[in-house]
VEXKOLPA-536719 format. One record per residue (C-alpha): x negated, z, y; residue number from 1. Coordinates in pm, 1 decimal, decimal comma. Layout:
REM residues N
+----------+----------+----------+------+
:       c1 :       c3 :       c2 : resi :
+----------+----------+----------+------+
:        X :        Z :        Y :  NUM :
...
+----------+----------+----------+------+
***
This chain:
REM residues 196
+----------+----------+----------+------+
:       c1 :       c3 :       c2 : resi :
+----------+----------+----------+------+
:   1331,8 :  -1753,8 :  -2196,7 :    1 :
:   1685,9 :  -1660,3 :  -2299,6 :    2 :
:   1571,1 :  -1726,4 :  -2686,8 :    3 :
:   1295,0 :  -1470,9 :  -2624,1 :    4 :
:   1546,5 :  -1237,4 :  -2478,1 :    5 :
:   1754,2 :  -1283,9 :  -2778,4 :    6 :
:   1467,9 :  -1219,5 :  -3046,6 :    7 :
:   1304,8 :   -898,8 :  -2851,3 :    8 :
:   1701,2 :   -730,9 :  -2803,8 :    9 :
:   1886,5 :   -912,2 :  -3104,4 :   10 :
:   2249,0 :   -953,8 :  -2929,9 :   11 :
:   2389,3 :  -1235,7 :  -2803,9 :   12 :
:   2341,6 :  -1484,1 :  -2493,7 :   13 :
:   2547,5 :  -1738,4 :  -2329,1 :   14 :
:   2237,3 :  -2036,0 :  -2273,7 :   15 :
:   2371,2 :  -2222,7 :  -1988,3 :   16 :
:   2150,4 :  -2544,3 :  -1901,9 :   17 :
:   2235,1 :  -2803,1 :  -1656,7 :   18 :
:   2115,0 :  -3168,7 :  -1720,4 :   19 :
:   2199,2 :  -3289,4 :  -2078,0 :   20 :
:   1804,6 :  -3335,5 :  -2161,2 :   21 :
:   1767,1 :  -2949,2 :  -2090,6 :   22 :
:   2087,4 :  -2899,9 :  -2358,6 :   23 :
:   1942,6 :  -3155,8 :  -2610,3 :   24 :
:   1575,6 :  -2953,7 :  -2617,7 :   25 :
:   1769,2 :  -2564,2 :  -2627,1 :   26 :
:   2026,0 :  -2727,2 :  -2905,2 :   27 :
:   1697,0 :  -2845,8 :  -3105,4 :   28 :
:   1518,7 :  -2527,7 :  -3050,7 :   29 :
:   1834,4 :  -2364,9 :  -3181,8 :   30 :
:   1875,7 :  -2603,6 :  -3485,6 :   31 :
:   1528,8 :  -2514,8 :  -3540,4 :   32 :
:   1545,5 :  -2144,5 :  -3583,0 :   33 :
:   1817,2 :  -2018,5 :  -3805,0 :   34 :
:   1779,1 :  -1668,3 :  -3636,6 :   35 :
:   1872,5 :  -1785,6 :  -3322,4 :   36 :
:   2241,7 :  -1954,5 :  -3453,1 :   37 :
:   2363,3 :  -1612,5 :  -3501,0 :   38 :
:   2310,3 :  -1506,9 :  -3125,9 :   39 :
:   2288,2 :  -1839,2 :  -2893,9 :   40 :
:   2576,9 :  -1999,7 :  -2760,0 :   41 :
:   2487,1 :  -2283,1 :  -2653,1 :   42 :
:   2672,9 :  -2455,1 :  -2297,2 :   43 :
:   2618,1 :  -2689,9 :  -2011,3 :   44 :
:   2701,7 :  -2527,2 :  -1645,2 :   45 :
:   2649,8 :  -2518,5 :  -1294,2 :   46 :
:   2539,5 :  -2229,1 :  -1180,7 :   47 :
:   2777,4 :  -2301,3 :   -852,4 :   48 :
:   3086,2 :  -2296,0 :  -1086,4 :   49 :
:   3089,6 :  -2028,4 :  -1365,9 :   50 :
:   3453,0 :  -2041,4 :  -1350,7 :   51 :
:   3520,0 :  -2073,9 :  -1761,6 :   52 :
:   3312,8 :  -1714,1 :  -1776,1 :   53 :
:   3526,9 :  -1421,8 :  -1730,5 :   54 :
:   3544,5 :  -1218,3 :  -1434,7 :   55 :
:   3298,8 :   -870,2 :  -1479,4 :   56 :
:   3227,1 :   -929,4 :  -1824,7 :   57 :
:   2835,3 :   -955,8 :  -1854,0 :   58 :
:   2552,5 :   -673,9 :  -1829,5 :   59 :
:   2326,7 :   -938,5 :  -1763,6 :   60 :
:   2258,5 :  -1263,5 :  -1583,0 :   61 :
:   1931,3 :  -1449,1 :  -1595,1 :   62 :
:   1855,9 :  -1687,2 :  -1251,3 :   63 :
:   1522,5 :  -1824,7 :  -1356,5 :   64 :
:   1389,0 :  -2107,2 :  -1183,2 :   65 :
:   1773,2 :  -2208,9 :  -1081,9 :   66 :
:   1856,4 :  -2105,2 :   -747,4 :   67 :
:   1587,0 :  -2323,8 :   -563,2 :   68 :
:   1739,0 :  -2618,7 :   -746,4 :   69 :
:   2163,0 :  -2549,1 :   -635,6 :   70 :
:   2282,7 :  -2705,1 :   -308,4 :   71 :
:   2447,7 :  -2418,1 :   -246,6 :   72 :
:   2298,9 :  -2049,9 :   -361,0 :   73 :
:   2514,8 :  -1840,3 :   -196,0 :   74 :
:   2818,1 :  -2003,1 :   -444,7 :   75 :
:   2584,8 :  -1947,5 :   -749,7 :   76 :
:   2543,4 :  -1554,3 :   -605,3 :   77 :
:   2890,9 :  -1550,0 :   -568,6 :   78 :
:   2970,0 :  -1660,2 :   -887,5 :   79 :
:   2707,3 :  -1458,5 :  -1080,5 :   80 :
:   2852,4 :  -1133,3 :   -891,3 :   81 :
:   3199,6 :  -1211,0 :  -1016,7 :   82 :
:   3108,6 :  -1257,1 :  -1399,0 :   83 :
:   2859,9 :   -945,0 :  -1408,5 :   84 :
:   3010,8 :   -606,8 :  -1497,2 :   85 :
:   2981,8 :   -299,1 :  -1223,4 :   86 :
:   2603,4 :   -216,4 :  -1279,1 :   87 :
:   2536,0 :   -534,5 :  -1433,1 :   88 :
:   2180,2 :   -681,8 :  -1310,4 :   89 :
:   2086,9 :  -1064,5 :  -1179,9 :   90 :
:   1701,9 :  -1123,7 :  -1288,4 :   91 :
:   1587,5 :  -1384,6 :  -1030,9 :   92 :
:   1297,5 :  -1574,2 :  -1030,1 :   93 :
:   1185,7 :  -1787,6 :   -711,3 :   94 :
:    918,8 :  -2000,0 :   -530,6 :   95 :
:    831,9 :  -1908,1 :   -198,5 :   96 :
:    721,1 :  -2140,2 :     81,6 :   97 :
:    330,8 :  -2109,0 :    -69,3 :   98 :
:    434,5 :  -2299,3 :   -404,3 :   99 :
:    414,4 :  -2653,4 :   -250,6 :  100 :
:     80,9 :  -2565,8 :   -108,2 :  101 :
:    -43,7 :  -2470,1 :   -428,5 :  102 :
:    100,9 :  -2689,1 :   -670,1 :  103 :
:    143,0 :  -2977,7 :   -465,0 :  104 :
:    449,0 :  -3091,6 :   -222,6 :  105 :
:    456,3 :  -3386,1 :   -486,0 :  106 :
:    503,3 :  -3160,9 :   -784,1 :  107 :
:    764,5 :  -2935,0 :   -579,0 :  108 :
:    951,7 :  -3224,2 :   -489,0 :  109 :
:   1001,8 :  -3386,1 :   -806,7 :  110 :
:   1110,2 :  -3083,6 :  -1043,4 :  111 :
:   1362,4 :  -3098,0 :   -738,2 :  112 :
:   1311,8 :  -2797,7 :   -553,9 :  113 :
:   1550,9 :  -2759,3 :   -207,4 :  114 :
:   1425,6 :  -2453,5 :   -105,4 :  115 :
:   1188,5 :  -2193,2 :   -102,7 :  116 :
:   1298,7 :  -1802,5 :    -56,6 :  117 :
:   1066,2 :  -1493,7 :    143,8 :  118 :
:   1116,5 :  -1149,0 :      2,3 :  119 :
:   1346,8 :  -1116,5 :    294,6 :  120 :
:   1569,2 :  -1423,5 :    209,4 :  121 :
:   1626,2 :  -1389,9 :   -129,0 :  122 :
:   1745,9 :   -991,5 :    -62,5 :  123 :
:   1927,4 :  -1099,2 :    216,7 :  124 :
:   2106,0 :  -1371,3 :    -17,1 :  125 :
:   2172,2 :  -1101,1 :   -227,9 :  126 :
:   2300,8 :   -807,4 :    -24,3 :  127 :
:   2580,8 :  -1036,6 :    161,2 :  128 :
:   2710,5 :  -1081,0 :   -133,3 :  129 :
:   2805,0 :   -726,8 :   -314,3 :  130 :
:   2444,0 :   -648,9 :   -480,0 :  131 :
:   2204,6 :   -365,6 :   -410,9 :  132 :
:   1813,4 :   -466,7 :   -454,6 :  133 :
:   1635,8 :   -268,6 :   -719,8 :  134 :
:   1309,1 :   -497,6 :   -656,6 :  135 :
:   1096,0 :   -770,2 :   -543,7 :  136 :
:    818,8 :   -837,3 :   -669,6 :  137 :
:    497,4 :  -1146,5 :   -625,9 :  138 :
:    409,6 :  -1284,4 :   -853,0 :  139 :
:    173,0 :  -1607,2 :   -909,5 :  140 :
:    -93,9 :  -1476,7 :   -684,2 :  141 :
:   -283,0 :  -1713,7 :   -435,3 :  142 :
:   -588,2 :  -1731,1 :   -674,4 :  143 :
:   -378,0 :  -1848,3 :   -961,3 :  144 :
:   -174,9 :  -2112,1 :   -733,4 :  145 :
:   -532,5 :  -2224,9 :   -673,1 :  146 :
:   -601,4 :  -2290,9 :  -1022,5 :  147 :
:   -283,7 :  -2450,8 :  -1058,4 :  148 :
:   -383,4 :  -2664,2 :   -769,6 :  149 :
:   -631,8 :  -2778,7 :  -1017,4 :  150 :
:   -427,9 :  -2839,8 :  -1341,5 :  151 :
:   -128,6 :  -3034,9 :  -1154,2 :  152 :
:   -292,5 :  -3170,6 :   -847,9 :  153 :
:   -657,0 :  -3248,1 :   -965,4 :  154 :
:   -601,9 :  -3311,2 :  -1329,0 :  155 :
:   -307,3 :  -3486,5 :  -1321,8 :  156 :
:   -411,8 :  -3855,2 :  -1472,3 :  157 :
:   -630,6 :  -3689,7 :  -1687,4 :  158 :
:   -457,2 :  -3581,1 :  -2020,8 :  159 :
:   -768,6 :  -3478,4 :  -2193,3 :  160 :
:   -964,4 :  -3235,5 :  -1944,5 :  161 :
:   -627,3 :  -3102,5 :  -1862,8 :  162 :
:   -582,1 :  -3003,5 :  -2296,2 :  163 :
:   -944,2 :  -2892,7 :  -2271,6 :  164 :
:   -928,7 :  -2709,0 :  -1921,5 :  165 :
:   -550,2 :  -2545,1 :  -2009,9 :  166 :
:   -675,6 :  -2230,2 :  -2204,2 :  167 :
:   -960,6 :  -2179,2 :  -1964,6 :  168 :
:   -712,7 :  -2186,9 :  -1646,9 :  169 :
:   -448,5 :  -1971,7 :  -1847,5 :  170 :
:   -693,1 :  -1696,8 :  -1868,8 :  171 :
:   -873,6 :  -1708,8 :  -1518,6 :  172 :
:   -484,8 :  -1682,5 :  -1382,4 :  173 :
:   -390,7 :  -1404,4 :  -1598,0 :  174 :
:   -682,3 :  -1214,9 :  -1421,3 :  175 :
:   -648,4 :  -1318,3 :  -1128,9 :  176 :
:   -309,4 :  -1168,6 :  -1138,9 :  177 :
:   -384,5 :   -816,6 :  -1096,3 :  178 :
:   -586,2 :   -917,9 :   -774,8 :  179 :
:   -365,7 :   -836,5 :   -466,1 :  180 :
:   -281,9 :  -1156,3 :   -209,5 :  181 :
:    -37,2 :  -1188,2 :     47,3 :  182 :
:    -14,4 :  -1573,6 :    -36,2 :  183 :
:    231,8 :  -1597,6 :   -397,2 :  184 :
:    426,4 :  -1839,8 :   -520,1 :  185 :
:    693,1 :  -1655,7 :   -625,8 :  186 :
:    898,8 :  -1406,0 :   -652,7 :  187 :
:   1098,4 :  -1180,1 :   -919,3 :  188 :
:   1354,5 :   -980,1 :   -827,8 :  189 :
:   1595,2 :   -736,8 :   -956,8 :  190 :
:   1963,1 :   -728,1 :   -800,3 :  191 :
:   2240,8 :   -461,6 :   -940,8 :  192 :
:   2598,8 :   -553,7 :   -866,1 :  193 :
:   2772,7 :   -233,8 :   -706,2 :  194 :
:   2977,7 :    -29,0 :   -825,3 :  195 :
:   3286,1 :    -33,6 :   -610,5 :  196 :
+----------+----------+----------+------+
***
């Protein structure tokens, strides 16, 4: 995601990964793509302990799929509120307590997943700790968990249907998208460090 950020606004980002197979893949990706030498720098962190990145420095932090993974995430929102500039944004990205349901308390457990956050908890994370919400938002409806369900659950010793089935599920989820369920798997939220 942060190379996509980088080739949509052209300016540089910090890619921070945290297991040494996750650096391997970015540094490969980055070998890969001259473009992309010119704007990634490339570095192994935990989110918990950002202290090498100066204090109110960055306009934005990306927290995608990391939070549920720390042992502790009010340290990581501490630490992401100190190296953001006044104004600067966090872009979070969680599960809530539907994924396991939908993708499988298996599959949650082993991409190592400690927690799971409500709109309320992951604002409430947020707010102790200096920022003002601009949003929340669902995202990966109940339908589209469903058909997840399927693909990792269902599917899951069976390499072939699950090539032949992927496109087929991809689309039925994107539509299923813009149908309205109280039951997502995630959320995406929008936090704005304040000015002080």
């Amino acid at each position: 995601m942060s190379f996509q950020f980088i080739l949509t606004f052209r300016k540089p980002v910090i890619v921070l990964t945290y297991t040494i197979d996750e650096y391997k893949v970015a540094s490969s990706i980055i070998e890969k793509v001259d473009f992309l030498k010119s704007y990634a720098i490339l570095g192994r962190k935990d989110a918990q302990n950002l202290k090498s990145l100066p204090n109110n420095y960055f306009d934005q932090v990306l927290l995608i799929d990391v939070l549920e993974h720390v042992k502790d995430d009010d340290k990581a929102v501490k630490e992401v509120y100190r190296i953001l500039k006044p104004g600067g944004r966090a872009i979070v990205s969680v599960p809530t307590p539907y994924y396991p349901h939908y993708f499988t308390p298996e599959f949650d457990q082993k991409i190592g997943h400690l927690r799971h956050y409500t709109l309320n908890k992951i604002k409430f994370l947020f707010e102790i700790n200096g920022f003002k919400t601009v949003f929340v938002v669902p995202h990966t409806s109940s339908l589209s968990g469903a058909l997840s369900y399927i693909f990792y659950s269902k599917l899951k010793n069976h390499f072939i249907l699950k090539v032949i089935t992927m496109p087929i599920l991809l689309v039925l989820s994107l539509l299923t998208e813009k149908i309205h369920s109280p039951y997502y798997c995630g959320l995406i939220a929008v936090f704005e460090k304040s000015y002080i």
